[in-house]
C-alpha positions as CSV (number, residue, x, y, z in Angstrom):
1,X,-18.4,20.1,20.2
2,X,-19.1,16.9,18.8
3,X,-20.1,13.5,19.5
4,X,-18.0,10.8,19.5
5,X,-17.8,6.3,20.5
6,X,-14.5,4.7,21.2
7,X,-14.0,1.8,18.9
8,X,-12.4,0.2,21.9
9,X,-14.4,0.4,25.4
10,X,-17.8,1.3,22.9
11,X,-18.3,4.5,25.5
12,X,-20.1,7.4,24.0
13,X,-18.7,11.2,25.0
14,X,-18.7,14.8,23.7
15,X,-15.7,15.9,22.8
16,X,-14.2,19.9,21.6
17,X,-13.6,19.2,17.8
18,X,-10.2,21.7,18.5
19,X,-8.2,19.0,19.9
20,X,-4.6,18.6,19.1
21,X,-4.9,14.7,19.8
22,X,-8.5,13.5,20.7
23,X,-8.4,11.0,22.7
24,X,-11.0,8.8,24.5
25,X,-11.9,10.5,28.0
26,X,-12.9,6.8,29.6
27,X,-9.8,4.8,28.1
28,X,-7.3,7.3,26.5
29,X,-7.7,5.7,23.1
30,X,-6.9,7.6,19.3
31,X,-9.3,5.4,17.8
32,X,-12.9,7.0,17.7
33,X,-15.7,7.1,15.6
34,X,-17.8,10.2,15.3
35,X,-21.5,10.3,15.5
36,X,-22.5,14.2,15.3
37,X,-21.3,17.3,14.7
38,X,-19.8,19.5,12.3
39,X,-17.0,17.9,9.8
40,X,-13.5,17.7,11.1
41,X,-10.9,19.7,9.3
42,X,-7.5,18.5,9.6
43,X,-4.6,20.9,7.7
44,X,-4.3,19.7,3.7
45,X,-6.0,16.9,2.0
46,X,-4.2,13.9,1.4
47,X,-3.7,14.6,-2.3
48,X,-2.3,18.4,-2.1
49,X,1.6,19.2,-2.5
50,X,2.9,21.4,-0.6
51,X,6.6,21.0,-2.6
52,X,7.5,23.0,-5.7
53,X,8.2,21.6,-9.0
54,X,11.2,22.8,-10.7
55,X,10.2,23.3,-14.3
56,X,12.7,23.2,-17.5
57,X,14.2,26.1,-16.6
58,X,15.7,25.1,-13.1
């Protein structure tokens, strides 16, 4: 769990950090800003690769 505010209606809620989409309860909107909790972890960090690079001998 973890507390979050809608940057559009300025509610307040709690929210299960295991959400697919999290979305505000009060006015359905992605765009949230979280207060508390533990840090979200969402799949690979923006700089990782997740191709291979053929070397010289491809």
């Amino acid at each position: 769990m973890a507390k979050f505010k809608c940057l559009e209606c300025k509610k307040e809620f709690e929210l299960e950090t295991t959400e697919v989409v999290m979305k505000c309860v009060y006015c359905g909107s992605r765009y949230l800003s979280k207060l508390e909790g533990e840090p979200l972890k969402r799949g690979k960090s923006w700089n990782s690769k997740s191709f291979s690079v053929g070397g010289p001998n491809n």
